[in-house]
C-alpha positions in Angstrom: 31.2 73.2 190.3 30.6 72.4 194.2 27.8 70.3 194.5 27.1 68.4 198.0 27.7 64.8 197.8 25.7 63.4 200.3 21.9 64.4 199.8 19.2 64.6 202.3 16.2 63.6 200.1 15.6 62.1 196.7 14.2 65.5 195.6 17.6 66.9 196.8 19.1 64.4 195.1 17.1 65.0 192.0 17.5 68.4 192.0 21.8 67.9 192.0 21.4 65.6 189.1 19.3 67.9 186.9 21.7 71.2 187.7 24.7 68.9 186.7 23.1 67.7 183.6 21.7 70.8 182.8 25.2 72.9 182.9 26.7 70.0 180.9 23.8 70.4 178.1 24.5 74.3 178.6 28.2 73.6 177.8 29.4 75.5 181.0 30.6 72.1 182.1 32.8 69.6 180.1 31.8 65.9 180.1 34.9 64.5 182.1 33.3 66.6 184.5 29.6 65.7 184.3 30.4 61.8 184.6 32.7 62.1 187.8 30.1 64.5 189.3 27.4 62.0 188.2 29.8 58.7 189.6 30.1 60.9 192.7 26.4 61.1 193.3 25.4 58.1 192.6 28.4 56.0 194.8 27.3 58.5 198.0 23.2 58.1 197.1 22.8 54.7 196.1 20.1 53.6 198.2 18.0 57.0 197.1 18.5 56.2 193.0 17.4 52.8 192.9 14.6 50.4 194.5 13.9 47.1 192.7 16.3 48.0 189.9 14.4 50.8 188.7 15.1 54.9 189.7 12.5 56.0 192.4 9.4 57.4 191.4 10.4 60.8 192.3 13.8 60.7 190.6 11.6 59.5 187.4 8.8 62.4 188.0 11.5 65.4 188.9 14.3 64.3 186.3 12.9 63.2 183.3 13.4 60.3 180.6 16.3 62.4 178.9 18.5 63.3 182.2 17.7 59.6 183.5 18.8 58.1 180.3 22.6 60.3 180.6 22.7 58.7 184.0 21.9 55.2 183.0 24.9 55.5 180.6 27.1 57.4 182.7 26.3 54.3 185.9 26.4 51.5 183.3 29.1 52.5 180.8 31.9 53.4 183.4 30.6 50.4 186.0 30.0 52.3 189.1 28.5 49.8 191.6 
């Protein structure tokens, strides 16, 4: 699955992390593969998923509480930083 690593905008961003977790959810993607996709994102775009400790308002309004809450897990569990 190519996905661009370095976004342009946190709806770009937004929009990589909802196809990702959406495929994964689909099953056309395994789960190895959603977290290192996820990992990837998140180490290239940190400064657009996080201001004051909580995801931006437009990663909250375009993903969702249940796509947010995989990437919590995915950041927090495998301590990406």
């Amino acid at each position: 699955m190519d996905i661009k690593l370095f976004q342009k905008t946190q709806r770009d961003l937004a929009a990589s992390i909802n196809l990702v977790i959406d495929k994964y959810w689909e099953d056309e993607i395994d789960e190895s593969n959603m977290i290192e996709l996820i990992q990837k994102l998140y180490a290239t775009n940190t400064n657009k998923f996080k201001k004051g400790g909580n995801y931006t308002t437009i990663l909250r309004q375009q993903c969702g509480k249940r796509r947010l809450e995989v990437v919590d897990k995915v950041i927090n569990q495998y301590n990406v930083v």
